[in-house]
Backbone bond lengths (Angstrom), bond angles and torsions (degrees), N, CA, C in turn:
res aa  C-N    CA-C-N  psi(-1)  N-CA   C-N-CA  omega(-1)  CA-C   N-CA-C  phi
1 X - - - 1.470 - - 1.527 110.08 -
2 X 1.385 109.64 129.20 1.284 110.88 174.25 1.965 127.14 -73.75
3 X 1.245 123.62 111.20 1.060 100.79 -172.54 1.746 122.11 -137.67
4 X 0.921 157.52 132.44 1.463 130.27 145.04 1.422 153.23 -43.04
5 X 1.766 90.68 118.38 1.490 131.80 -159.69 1.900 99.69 -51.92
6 X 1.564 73.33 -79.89 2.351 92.96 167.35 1.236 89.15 -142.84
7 X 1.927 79.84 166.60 1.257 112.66 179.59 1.813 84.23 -114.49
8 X 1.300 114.35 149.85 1.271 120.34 -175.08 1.747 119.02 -142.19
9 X 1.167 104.42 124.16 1.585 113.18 -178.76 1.536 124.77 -127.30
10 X 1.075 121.80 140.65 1.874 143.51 -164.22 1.057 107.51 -90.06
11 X 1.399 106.65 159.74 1.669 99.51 163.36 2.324 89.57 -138.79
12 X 1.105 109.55 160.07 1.294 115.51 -171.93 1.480 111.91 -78.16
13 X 0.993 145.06 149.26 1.403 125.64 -145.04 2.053 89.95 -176.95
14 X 1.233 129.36 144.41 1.306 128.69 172.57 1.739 112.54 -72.78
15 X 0.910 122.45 133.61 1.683 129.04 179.39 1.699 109.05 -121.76
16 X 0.991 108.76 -177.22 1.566 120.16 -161.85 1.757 94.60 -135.41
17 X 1.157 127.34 18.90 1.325 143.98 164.30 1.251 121.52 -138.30
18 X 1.896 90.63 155.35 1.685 99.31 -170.62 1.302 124.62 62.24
19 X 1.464 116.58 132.82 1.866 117.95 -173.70 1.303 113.47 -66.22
20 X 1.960 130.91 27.24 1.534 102.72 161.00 1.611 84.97 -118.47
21 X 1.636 140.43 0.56 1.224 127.27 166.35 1.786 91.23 55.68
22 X 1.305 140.30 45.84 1.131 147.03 136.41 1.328 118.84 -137.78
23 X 1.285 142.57 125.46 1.475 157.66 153.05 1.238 132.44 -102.62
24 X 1.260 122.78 165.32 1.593 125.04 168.01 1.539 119.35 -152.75
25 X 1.911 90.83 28.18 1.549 103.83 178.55 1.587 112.56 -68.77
26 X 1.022 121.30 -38.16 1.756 119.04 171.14 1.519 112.88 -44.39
27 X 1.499 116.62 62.08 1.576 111.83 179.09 1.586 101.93 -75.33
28 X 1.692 111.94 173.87 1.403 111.36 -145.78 1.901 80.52 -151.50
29 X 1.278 132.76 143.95 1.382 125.03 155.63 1.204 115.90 -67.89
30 X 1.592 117.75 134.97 1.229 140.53 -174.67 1.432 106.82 -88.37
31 X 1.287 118.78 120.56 1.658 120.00 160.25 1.361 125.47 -63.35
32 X 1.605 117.73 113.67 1.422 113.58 161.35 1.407 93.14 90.14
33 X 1.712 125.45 164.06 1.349 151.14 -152.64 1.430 90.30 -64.69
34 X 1.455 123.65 131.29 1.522 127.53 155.46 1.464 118.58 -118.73
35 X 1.182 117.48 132.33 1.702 124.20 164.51 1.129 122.89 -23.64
36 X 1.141 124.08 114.73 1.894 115.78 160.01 1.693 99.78 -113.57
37 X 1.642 105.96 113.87 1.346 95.12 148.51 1.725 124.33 -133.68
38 X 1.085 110.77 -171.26 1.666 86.25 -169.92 1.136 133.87 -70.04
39 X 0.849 121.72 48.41 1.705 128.39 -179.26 1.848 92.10 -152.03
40 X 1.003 127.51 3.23 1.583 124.80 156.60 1.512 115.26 141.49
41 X 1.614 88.27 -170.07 1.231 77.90 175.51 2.218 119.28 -104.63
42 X 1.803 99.04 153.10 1.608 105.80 -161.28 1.543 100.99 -47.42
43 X 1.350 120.44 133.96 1.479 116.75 134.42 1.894 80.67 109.59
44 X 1.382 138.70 -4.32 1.238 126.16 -147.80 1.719 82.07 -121.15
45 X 1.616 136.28 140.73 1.385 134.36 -166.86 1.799 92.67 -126.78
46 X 1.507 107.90 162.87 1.453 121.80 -170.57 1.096 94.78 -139.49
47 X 1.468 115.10 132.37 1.619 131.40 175.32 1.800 113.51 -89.37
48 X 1.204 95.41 -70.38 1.250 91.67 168.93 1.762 131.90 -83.99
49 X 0.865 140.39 69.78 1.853 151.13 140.63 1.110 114.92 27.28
50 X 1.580 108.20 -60.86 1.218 117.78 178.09 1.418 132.76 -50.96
51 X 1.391 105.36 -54.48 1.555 116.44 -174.36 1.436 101.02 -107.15
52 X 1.106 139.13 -21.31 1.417 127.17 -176.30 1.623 111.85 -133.42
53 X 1.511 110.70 159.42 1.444 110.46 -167.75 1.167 104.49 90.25
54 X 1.831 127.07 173.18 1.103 136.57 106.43 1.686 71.91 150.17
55 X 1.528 120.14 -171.69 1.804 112.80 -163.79 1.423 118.76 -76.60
56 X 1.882 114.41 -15.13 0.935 122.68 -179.08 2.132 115.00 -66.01
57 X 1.305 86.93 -37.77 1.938 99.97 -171.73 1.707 74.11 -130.20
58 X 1.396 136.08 91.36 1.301 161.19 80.82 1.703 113.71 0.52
59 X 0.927 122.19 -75.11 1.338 128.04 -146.55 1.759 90.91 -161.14
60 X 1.788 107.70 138.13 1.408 125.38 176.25 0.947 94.49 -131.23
61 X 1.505 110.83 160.57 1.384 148.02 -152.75 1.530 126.41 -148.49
62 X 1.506 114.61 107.83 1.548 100.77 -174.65 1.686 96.84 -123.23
63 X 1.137 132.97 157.54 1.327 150.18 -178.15 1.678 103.05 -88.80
64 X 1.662 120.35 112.35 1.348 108.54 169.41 1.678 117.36 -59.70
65 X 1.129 134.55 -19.29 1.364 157.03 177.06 1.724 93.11 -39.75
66 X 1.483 90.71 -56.86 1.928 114.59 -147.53 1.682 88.08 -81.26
67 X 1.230 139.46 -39.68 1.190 145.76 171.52 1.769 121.80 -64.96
68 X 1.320 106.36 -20.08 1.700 115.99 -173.92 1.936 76.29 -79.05
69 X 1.493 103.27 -77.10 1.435 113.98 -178.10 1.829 108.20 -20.70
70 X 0.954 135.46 -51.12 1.034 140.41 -166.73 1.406 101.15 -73.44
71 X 1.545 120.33 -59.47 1.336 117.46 171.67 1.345 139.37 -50.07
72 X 1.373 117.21 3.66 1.061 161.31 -169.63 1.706 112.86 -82.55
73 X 1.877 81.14 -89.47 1.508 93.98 176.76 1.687 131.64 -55.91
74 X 2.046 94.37 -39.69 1.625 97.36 -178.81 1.697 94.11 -88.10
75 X 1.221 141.81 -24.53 1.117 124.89 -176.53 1.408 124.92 102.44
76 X 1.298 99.22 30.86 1.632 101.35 -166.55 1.526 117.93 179.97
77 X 1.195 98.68 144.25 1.780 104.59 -155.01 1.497 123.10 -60.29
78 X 1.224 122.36 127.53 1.751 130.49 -158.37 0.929 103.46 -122.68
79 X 1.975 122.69 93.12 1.621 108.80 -178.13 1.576 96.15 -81.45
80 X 1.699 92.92 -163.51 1.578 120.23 179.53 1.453 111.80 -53.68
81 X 0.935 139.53 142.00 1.594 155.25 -179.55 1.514 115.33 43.70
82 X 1.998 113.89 40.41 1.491 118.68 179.21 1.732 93.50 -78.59
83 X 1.440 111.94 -52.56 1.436 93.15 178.09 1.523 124.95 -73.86
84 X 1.027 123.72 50.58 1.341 126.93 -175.78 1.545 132.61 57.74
85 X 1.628 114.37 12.89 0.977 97.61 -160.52 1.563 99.10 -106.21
86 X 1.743 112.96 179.07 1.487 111.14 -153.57 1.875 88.34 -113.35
87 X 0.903 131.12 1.91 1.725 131.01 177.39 1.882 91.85 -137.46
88 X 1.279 99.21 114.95 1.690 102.82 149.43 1.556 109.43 -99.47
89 X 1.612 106.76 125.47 1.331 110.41 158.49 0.963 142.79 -61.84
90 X 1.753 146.58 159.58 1.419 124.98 138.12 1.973 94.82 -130.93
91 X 1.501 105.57 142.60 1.167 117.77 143.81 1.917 109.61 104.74
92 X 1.153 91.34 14.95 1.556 110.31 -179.20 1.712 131.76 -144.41
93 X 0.945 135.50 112.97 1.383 148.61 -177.62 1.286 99.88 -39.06
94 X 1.422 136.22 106.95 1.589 118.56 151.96 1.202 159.63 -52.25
95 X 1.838 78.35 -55.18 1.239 111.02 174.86 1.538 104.25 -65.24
96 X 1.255 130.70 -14.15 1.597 116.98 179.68 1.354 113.07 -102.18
97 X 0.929 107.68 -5.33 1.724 109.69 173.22 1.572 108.12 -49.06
98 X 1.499 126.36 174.55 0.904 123.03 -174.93 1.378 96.48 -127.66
99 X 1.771 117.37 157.25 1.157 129.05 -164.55 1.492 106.27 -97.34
100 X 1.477 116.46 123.63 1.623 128.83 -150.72 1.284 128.42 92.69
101 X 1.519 99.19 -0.28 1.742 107.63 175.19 1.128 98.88 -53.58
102 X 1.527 112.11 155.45 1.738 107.81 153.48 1.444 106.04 -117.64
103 X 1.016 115.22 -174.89 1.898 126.84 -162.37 1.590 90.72 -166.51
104 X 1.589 100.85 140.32 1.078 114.69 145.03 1.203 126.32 -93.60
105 X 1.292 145.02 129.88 1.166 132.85 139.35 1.504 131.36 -114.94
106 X 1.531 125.14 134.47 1.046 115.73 179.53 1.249 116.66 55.02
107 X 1.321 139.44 -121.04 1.406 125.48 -175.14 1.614 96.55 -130.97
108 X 1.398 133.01 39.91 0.965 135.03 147.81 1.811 116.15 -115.37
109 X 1.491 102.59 153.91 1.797 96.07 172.92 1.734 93.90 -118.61
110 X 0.866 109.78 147.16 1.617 122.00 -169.84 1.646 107.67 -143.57
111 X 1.430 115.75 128.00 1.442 130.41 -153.22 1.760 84.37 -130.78
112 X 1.588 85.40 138.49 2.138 94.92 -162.49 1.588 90.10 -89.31
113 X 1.681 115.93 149.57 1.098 112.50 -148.65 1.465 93.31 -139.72
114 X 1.295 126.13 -5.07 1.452 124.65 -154.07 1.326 127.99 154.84
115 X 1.041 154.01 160.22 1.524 140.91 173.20 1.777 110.04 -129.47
116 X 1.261 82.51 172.07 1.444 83.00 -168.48 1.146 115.99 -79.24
117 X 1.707 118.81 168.24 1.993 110.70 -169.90 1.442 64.84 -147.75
118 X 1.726 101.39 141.43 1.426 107.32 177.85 1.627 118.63 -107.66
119 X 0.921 139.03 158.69 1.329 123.12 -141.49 1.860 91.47 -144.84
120 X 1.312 109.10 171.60 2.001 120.35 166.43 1.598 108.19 -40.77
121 X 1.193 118.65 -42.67 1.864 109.17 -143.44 1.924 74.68 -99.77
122 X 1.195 134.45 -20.30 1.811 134.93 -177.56 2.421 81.03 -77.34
123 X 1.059 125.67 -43.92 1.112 114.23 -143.85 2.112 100.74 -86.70
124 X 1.744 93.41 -19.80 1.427 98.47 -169.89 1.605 99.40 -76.54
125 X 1.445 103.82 -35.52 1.873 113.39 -157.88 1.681 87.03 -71.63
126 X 1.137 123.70 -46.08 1.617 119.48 -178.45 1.748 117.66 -48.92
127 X 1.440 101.24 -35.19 1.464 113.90 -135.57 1.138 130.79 1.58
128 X 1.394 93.45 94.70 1.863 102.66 -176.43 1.378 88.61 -140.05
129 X 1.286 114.49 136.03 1.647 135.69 166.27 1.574 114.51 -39.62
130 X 1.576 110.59 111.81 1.557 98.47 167.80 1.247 94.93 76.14
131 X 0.977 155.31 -0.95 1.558 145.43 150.46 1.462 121.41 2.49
132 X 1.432 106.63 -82.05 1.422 93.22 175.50 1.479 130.62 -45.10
133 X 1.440 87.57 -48.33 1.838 95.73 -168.15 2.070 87.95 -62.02
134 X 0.997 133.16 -61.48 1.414 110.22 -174.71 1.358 114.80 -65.08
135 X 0.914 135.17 -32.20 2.093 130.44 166.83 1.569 94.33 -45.57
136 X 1.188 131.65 -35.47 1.539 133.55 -150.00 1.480 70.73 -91.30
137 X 1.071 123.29 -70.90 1.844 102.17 -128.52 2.089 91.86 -87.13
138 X 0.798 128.56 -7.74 1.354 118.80 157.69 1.280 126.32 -61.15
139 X 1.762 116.24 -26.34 1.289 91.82 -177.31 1.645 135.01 104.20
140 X 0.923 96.37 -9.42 1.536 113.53 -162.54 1.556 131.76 -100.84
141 X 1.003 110.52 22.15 1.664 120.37 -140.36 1.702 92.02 -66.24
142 X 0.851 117.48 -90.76 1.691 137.25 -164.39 1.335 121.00 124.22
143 X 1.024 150.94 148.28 1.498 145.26 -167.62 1.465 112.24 -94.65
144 X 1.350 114.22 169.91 1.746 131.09 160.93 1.756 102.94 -116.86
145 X 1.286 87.82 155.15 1.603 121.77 -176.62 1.416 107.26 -117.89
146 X 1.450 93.77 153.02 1.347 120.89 -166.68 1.469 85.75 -87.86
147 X 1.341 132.00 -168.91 1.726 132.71 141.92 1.653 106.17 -125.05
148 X 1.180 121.00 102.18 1.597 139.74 169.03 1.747 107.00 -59.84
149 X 0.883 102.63 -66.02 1.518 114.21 -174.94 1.601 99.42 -128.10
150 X 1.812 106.40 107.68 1.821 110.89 157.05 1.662 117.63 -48.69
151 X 0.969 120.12 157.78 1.349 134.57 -163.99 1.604 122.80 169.54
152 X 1.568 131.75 165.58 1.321 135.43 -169.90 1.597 88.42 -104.33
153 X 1.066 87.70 123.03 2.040 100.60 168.50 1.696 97.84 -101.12
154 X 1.558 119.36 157.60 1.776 122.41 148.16 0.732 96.01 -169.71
155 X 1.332 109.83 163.08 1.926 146.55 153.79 1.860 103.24 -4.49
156 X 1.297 118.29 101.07 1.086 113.62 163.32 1.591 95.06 112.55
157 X 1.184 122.51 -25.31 1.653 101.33 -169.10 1.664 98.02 -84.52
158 X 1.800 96.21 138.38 1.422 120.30 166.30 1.689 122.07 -57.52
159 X 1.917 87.29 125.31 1.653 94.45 -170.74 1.801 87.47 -83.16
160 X 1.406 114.42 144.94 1.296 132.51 176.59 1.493 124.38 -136.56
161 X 1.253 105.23 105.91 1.649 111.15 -157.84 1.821 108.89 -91.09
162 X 1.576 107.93 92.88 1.605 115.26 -164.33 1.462 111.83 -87.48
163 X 1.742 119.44 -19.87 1.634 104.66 170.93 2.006 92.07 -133.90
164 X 1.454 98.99 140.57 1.569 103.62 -177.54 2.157 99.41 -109.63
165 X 1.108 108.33 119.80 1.388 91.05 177.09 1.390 96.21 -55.77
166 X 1.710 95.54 -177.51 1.122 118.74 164.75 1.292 117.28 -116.00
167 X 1.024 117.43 98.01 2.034 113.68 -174.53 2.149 90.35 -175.43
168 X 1.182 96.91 -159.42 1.732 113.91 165.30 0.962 115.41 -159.77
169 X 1.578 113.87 53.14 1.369 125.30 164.61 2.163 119.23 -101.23
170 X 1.660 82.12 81.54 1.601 81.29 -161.31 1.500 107.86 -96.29
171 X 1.186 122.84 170.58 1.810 131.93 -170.88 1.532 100.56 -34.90
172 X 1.622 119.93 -64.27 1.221 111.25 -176.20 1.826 112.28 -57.80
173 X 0.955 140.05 -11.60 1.145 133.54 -163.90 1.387 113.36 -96.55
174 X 1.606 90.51 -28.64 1.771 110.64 176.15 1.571 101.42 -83.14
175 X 0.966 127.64 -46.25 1.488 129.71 177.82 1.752 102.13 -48.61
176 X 1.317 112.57 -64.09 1.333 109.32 -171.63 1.405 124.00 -56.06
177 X 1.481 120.24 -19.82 1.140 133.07 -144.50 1.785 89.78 -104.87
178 X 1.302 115.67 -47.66 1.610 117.76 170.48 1.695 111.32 -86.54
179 X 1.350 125.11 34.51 1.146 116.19 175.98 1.611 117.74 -157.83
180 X 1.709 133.02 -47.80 1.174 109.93 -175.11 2.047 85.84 -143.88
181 X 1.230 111.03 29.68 1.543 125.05 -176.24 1.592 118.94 -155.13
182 X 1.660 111.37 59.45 1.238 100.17 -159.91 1.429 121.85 -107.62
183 X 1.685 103.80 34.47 1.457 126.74 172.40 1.763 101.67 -83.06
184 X 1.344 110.05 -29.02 1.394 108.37 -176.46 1.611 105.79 -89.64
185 X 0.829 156.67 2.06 1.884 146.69 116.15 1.357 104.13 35.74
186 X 1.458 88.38 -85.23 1.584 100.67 -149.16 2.009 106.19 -73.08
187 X 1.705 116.80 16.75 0.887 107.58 173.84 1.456 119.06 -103.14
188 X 1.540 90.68 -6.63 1.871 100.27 162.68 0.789 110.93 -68.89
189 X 1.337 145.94 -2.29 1.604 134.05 -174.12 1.283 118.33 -69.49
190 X 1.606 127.38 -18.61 1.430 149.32 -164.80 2.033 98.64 -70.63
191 X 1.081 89.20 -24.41 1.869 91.15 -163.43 1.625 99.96 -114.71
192 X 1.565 122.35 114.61 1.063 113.64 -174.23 1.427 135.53 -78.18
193 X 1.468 76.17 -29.01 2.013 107.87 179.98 1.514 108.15 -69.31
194 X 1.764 119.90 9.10 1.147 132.47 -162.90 1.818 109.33 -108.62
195 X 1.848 96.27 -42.17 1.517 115.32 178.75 1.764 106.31 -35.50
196 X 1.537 113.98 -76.99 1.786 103.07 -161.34 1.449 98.74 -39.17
197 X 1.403 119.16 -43.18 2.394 100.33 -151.35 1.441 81.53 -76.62
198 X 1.449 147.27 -50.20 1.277 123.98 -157.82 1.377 103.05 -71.63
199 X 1.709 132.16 -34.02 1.417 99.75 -176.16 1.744 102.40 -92.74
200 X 1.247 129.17 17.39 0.929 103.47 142.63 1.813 144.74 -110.06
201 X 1.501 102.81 16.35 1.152 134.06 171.48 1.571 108.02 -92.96
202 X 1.729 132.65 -26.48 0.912 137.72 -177.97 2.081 104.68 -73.53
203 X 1.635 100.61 -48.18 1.247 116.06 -156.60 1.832 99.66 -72.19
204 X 1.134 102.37 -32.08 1.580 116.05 174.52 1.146 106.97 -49.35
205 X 1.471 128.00 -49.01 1.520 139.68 -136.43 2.114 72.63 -106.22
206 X 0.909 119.77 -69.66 1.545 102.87 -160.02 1.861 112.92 -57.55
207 X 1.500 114.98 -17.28 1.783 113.89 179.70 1.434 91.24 -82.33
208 X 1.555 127.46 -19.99 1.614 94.25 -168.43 1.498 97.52 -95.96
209 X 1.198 138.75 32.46 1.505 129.81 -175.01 1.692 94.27 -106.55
């Protein structure tokens, strides 16, 4: 059964990475039922505006599965919300989900909106050498959600997947396609609920050149 591990929330805090030298990637598990509404999740804060947050990347998602794996390779123990994300999974593939799925959880429904691209201030909080470039070439990202319907998500409530697109445009495919494979683009076009994060993941990539 697929379900949620934690729900996990930040608080903004000064860092010594990345050009706003503020974060709130150190998420922490939250005790007891928390808010999701569309603009995120309750009690959880966003430093940077620009690139992260807002209804499109709502709510992130990492697979405890994808985190054992990790603990693995670097060698060392990776609880719930080290990579920043605000839902730890257990018992479901992420990366294969498809982009526009929806899910229920708990008393929110949440429609996958994008995946994650990992960035300097993801590579300082890790500190592991080359970070990105290895987050990149593994593969692994996990997606963000839209929020369809607000609702209380927690620890233990069953993820329930109620509409499956129809296409095979899944997280890993979207990951590859905005990151080290960018002939495949134009095959996101199939998923509509997909358009805002790519053009605004596209528009990102052309101001920082």
């Amino acid at each position: 059964m697929a379900l949620v591990e934690s729900v996990n929330i930040g608080h903004t805090v000064d860092v010594p990475w990345g050009q706003l030298r503020r974060s709130a990637i150190d998420k922490r598990p939250a005790q007891g039922p928390v808010h999701v509404s569309r603009l995120g999740v309750g009690g959880d804060e966003i430093a940077d505006l620009q690139h992260h947050g807002g209804p499109i990347q709502a709510v992130s998602a990492y697979a405890r599965e994808d985190l054992d794996t990790w603990e693995l390779i670097l060698g060392r123990t990776l609880r719930a919300g080290q990579f920043g994300e605000n839902l730890t999974t257990q018992g479901i593939d992420l990366n294969a989900s498809r982009a526009g799925d929806r899910w229920r959880i708990g008393g929110a429904l949440l429609e996958l909106s994008g995946v994650r691209i990992p960035c300097s201030v993801f590579q300082g909080f890790l500190d592991e050498k080359q970070w990105v470039r290895r987050f990149t070439q593994q593969g692994m990202p996990g997606p963000y959600f839209r929020v369809v319907e607000p609702g209380d998500i927690r620890a233990g409530d069953e993820i329930e997947i109620v509409e499956r697109r129809d296409h095979e445009v899944t997280v890993e495919l979207v990951f590859r396609a905005l990151t080290t494979e960018r002939h495949l683009v134009p095959q996101l076009a199939v998923e509509p609920r997909l358009t805002a994060f790519v053009e605004r993941r596209l528009g990102v990539r052309r101001s920082d050149r």
